[in-house]
C-alpha positions as CSV (number, residue, x, y, z in Angstrom):
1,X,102.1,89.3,121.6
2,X,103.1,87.8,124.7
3,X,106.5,86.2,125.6
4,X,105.6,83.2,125.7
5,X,103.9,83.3,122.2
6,X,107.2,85.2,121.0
7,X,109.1,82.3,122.1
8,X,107.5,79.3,120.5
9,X,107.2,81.7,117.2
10,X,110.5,81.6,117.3
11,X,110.8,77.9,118.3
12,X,108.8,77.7,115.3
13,X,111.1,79.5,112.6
14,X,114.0,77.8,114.1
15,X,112.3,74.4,113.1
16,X,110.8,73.1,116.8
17,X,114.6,73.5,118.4
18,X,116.9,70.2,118.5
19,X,118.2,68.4,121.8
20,X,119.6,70.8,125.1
21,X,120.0,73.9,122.9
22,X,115.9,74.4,122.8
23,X,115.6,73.3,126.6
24,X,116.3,77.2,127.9
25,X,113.5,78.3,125.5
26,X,110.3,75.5,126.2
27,X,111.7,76.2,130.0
28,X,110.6,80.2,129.0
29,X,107.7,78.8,127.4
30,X,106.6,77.0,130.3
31,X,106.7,79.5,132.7
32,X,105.4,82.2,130.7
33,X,102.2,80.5,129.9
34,X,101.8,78.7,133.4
35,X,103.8,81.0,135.9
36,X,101.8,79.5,138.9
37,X,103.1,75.5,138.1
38,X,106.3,77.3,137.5
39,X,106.5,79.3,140.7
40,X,105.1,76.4,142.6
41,X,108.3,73.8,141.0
42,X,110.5,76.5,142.3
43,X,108.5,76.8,145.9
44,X,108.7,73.0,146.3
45,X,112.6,73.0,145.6
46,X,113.3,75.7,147.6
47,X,111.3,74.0,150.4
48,X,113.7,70.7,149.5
49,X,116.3,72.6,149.6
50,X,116.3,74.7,152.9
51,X,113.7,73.1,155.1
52,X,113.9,69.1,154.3
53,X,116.0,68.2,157.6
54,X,113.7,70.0,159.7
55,X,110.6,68.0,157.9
56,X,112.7,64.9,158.5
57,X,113.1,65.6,161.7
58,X,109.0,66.9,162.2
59,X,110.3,70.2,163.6
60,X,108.1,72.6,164.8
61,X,110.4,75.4,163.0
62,X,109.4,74.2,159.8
63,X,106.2,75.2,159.6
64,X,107.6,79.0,159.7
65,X,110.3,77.6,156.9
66,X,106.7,76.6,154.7
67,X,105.2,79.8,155.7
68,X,108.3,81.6,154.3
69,X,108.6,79.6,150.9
70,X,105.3,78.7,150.2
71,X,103.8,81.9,149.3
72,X,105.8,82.1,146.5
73,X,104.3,80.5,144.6
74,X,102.1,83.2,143.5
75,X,104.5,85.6,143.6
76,X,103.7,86.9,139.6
77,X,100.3,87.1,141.0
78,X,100.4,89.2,143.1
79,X,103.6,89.9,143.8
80,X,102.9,93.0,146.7
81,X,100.9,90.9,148.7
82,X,103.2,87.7,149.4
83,X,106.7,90.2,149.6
84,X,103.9,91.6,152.2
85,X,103.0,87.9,153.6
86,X,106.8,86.9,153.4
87,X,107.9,90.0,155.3
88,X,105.3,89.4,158.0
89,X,106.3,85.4,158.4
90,X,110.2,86.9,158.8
91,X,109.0,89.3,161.7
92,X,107.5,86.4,163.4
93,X,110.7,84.1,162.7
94,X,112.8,87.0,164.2
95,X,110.5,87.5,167.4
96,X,110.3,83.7,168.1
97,X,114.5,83.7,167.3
98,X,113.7,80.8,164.8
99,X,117.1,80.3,162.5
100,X,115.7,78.6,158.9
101,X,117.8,79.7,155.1
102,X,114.3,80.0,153.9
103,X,114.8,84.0,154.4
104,X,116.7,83.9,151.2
105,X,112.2,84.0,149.8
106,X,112.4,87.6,150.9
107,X,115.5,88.0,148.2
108,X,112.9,86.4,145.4
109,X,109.6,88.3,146.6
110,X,111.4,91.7,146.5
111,X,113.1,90.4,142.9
112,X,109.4,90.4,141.8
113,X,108.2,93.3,143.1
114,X,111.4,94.9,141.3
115,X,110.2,93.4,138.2
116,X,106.4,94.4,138.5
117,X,105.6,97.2,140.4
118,X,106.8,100.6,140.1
119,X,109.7,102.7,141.5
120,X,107.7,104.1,144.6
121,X,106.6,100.5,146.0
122,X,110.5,98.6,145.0
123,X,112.2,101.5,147.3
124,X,109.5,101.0,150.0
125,X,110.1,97.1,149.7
126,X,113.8,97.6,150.1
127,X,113.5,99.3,152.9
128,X,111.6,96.7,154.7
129,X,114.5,94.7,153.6
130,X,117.0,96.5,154.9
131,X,115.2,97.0,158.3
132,X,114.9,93.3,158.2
133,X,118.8,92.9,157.5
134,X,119.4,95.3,160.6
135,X,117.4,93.1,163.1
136,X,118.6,89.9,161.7
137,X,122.2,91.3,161.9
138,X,121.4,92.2,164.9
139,X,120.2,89.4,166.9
140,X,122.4,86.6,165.0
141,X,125.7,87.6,164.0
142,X,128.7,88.2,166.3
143,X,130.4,90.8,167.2
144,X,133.1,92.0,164.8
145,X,131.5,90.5,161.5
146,X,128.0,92.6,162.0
147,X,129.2,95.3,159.4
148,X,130.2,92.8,157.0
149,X,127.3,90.2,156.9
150,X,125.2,93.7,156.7
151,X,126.9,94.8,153.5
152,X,127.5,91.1,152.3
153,X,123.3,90.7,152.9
154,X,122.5,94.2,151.4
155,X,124.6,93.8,148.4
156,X,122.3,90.9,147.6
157,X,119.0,92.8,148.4
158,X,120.0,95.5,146.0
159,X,121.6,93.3,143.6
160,X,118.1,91.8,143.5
161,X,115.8,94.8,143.2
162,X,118.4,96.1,140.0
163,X,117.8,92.6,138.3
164,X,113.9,93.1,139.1
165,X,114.2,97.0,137.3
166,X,116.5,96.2,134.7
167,X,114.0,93.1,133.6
168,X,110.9,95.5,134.2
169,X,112.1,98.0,131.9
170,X,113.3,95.5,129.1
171,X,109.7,94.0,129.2
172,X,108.6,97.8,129.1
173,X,111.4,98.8,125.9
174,X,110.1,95.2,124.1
175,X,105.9,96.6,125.2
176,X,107.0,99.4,123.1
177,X,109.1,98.0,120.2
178,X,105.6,95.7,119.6
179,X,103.5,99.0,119.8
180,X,105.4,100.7,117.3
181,X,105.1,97.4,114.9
182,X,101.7,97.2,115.6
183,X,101.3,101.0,114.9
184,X,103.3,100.4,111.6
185,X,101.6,97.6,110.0
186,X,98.5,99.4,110.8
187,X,99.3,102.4,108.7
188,X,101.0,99.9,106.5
189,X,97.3,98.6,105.8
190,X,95.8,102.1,105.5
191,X,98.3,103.0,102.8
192,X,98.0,100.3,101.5
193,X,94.0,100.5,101.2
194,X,94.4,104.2,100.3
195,X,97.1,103.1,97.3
196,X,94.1,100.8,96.3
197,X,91.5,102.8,96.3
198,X,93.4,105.4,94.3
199,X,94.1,102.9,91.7
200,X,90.9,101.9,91.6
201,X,89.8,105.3,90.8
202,X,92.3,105.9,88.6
203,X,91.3,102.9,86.1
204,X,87.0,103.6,86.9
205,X,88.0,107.0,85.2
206,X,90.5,105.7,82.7
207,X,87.5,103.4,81.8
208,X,84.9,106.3,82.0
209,X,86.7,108.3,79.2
210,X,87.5,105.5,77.1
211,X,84.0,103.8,77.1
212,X,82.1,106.7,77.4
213,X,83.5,108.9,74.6
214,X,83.7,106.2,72.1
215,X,80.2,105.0,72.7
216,X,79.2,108.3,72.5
217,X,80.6,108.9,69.3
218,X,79.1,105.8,67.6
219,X,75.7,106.4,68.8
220,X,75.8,109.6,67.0
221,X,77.2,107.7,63.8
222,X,74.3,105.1,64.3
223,X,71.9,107.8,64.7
224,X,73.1,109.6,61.4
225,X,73.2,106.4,59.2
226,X,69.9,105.5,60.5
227,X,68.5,108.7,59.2
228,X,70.3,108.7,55.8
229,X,69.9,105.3,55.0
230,X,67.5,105.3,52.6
231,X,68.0,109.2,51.5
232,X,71.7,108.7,50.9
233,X,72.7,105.0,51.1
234,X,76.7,105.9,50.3
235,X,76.7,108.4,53.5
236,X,74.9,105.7,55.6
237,X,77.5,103.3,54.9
238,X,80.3,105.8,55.6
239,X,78.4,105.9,58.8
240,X,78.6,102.9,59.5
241,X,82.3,102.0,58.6
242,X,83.4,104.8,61.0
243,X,80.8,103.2,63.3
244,X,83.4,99.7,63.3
245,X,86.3,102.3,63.2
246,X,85.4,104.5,66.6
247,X,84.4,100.4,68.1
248,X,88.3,98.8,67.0
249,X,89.5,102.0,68.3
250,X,87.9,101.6,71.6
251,X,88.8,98.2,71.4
252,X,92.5,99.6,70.8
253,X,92.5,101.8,73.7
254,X,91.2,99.2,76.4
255,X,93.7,96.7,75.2
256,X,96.3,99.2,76.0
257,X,94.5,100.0,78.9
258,X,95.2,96.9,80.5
259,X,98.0,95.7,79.2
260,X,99.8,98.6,81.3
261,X,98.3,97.4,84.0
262,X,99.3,93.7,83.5
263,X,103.1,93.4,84.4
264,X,102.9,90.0,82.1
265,X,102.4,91.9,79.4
266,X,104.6,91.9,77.0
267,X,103.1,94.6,74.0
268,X,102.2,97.0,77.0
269,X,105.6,98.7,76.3
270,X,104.8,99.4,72.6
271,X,101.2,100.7,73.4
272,X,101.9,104.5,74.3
273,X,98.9,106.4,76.2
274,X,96.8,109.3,74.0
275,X,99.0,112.6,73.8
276,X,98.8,116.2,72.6
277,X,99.8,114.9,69.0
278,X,96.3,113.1,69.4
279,X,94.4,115.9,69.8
280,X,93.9,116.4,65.9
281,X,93.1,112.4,65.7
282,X,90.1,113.5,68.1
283,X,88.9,116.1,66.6
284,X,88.4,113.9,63.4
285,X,86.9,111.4,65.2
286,X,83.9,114.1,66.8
287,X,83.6,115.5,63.6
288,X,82.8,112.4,61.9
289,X,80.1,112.3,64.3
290,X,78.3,115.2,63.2
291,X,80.2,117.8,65.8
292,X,82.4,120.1,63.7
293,X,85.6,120.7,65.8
294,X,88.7,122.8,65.4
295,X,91.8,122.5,67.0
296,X,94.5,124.9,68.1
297,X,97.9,124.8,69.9
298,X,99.9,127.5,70.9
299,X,103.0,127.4,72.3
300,X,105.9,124.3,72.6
301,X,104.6,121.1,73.8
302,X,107.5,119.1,73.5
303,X,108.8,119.5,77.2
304,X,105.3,119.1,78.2
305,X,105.7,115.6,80.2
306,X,103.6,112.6,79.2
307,X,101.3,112.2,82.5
308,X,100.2,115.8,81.5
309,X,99.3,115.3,77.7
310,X,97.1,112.4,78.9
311,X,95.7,114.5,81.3
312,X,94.6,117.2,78.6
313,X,93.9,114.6,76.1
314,X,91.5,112.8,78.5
315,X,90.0,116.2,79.8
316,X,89.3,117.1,76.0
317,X,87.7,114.2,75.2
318,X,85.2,114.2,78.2
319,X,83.9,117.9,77.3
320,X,83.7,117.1,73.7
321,X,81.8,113.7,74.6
322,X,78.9,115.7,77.1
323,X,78.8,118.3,74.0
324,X,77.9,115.3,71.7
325,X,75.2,114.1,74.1
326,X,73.8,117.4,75.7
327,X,73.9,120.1,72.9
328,X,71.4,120.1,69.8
329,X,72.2,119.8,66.4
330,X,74.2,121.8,64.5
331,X,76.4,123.0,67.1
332,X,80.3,123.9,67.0
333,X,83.4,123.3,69.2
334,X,86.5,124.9,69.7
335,X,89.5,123.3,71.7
336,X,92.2,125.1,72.6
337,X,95.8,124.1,73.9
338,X,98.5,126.8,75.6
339,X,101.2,125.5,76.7
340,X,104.0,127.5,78.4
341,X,107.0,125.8,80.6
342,X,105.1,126.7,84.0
343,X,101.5,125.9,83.2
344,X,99.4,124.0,80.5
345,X,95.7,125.6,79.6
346,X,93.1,124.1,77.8
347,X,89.8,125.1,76.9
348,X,86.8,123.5,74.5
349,X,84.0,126.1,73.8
350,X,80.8,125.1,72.0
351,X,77.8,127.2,71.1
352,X,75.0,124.6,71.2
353,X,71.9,125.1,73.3
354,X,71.5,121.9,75.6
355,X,68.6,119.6,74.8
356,X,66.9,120.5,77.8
357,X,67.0,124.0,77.6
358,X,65.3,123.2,74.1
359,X,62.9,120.4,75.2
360,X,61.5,123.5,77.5
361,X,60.1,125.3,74.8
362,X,63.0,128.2,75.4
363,X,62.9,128.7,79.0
364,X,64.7,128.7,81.4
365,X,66.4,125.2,82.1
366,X,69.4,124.3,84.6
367,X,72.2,122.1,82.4
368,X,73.3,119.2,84.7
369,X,76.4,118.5,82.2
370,X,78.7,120.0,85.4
371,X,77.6,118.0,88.1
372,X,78.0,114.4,86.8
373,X,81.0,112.3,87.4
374,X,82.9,112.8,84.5
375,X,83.6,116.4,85.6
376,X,84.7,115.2,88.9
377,X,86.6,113.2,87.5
378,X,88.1,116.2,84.9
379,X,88.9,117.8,88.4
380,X,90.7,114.6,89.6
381,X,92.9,114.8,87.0
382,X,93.8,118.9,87.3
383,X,94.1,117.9,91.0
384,X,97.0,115.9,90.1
385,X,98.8,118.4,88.9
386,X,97.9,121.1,90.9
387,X,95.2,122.8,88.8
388,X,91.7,123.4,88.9
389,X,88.6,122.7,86.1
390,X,85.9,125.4,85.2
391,X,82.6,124.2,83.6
392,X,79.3,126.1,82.7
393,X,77.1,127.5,80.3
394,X,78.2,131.2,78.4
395,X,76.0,133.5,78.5
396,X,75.1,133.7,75.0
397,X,74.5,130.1,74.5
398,X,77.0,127.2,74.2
399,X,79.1,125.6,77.0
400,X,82.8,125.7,78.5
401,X,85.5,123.9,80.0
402,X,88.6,125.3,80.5
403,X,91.5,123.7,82.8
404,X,94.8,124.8,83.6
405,X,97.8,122.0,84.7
406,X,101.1,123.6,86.7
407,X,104.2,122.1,85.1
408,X,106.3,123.1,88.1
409,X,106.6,122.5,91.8
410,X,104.8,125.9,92.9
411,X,106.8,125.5,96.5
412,X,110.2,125.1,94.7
413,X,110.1,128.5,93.3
């Protein structure tokens, strides 16, 4: 941002500036955005200032007094070449003994090139100052007061080149300050973008498990009470009522789903996310479905924090739910919970041959059950915690998933 757009920003927050007080600041404004009008105003009262008797009087000397002040006015544009033009007018001024106070431009063309250029060029410009001073000294002041007009007229030379380098290096400190706030809100958006997509991700594989497994689950009721139906009309219809019960449950979970993510929520509170305890609640439910499941859990799980019970929960679910659509009928599944104060295991074991392996008349076949999203995102979740997901086939038949969750900080041990 440049200064001048820094000052009417702030013209603008302080509500367009009222009477005198915001003079000072359009003044800024001004010069900033037009710095050759600006330069030029200044030029033209300078010439006013130093040089009108001699245009009243259509001397010849003025026309070195314009030569002097002119220039100036694009000093901010190229501000080495008129201190060079300047300089070169005041050696001719000093050959041709022409007296003018329009020397006091040198002062203001070696303020710029203070306030531009770097260190190397500003000493180099003072010293054609100071050789300057010495020949004007020289020639025009009497004897006895040479020393002093010499320190009185480098005093002011040096007084203006440490104006020049103390306003080039606040314009280089306020460069910087705006670098580093650009730098900020920049990685302010990327954080902000990664934050976003790792939310995103976080609710697509939320949604994954929740839709997935419960659909899953009533297809296999449909399919059951479709073939029963007219063989056994009473199991159909059991079929079917847990068919409505796995769909409200669904419905359940999604509701509490989003109300956690809606701040205006006000039940969101009273809807707690699946657990450990709800591991026996999912078996059930797979069961129903025509996958006999037992459960087991060793160890204390009441220390085990909440993130991680959903975590297990969610991982269970997804390897009973690709069990339900890849084996073949009639197979088994075992889950398994450990739970320790360091680390949290969990493994689901089935013995059903997959589909395809069937559909291939015993052959050979290559299960696909491992490479499809939901077991990235079973590794997501581990990843969270530090752990790591196994999946693939056993070598007798069947399929397993184990996953292990580190309770504790492994680099604070």
């Amino acid at each position: 941002m440049s200064t001048a757009r820094r000052i009417e920003t702030a013209l603008r927050r302080d509500g367009g500036g009222h009477g005198l007080a915001a003079v000072p600041a359009r003044v800024m404004a001004f010069t900033s955005r037009h710095p050759i009008w600006a330069d030029t105003i200044v030029a033209v009262g300078l010439v006013l200032i130093f040089e009108s008797g001699n245009l009243m009087r259509l001397s010849a000397w003025s026309v070195v007094g314009l030569a002097l002040i002119l220039p100036l006015a694009l000093r901010r544009r190229a501000p080495v070449a008129v201190f060079a033009v300047i300089a070169t007018v005041a050696l001719v001024q000093w050959i041709v003994d022409a007296r003018t106070g329009a020397d006091a431009s040198l002062l203001i063309a070696l303020y710029t090139v203070a306030a531009t250029q770097d260190r190397r060029r500003t000493v180099y410009a003072l010293a054609v100052v100071e050789t300057g001073i010495l020949l004007a000294v020289g020639r025009w002041t009497l004897d006895g007061y040479r020393f002093g007009a010499f320190v009185g007229l480098s005093a002011m030379a040096v007084t203006a080149v440490v104006l020049g380098a103390n306003l080039r290096t606040r314009r280089r400190y306020l460069a910087a300050l705006e670098d580093r706030a650009h730098r900020l809100e920049r990685d302010q958006e990327q954080q902000a973008q990664l934050a976003v997509a790792a939310e995103r991700a976080r609710i697509a594989r939320e949604m994954h498990d929740i839709v997935t497994h419960n659909l899953s689950v009533m297809v296999a009721l449909a399919d059951a009470a479709a073939m029963t139906v007219r063989s056994t009309p009473d199991r159909s219809a059991t079929a079917m009522e847990q068919v409505s019960g796995t769909g409200r449950q669904a419905l359940t979970e999604m509701r509490r789903f989003l109300g956690v993510l809606r701040e205006d929520e006000p039940d969101a509170a009273r809807h707690p996310q699946p657990d450990l305890a709800r591991l026996g609640a999912l078996a059930e439910q797979v069961r129903a479905a025509g996958l006999p499941t037992t459960l087991t859990i060793q160890g204390d799980t009441r220390e085990v924090p909440q993130g991680a019970q959903l975590a297990v929960y969610r991982l269970a679910q997804e390897a009973l739910t690709n069990t339900l659509k890849h084996a073949e009928p009639g197979a088994n599944a075992r889950i398994r919970v450990w739970s320790s104060p360091e680390r949290l295991e969990l493994s689901v074991v089935d013995d059903g041959r997959p589909r395809a392996f069937a559909a291939a008349g015993g052959t050979a076949a290559t299960s696909t059950t491992g490479t499809g999203s939901g077991i990235a995102g079973m590794r997501e979740r581990a990843a969270v915690y530090g752990g790591e997901v196994a999946a693939g086939p056993l070598p007798g038949g069947g399929w397993r998933v184990s996953a292990v969750l580190h309770l504790t900080d492994p680099g604070g041990s």
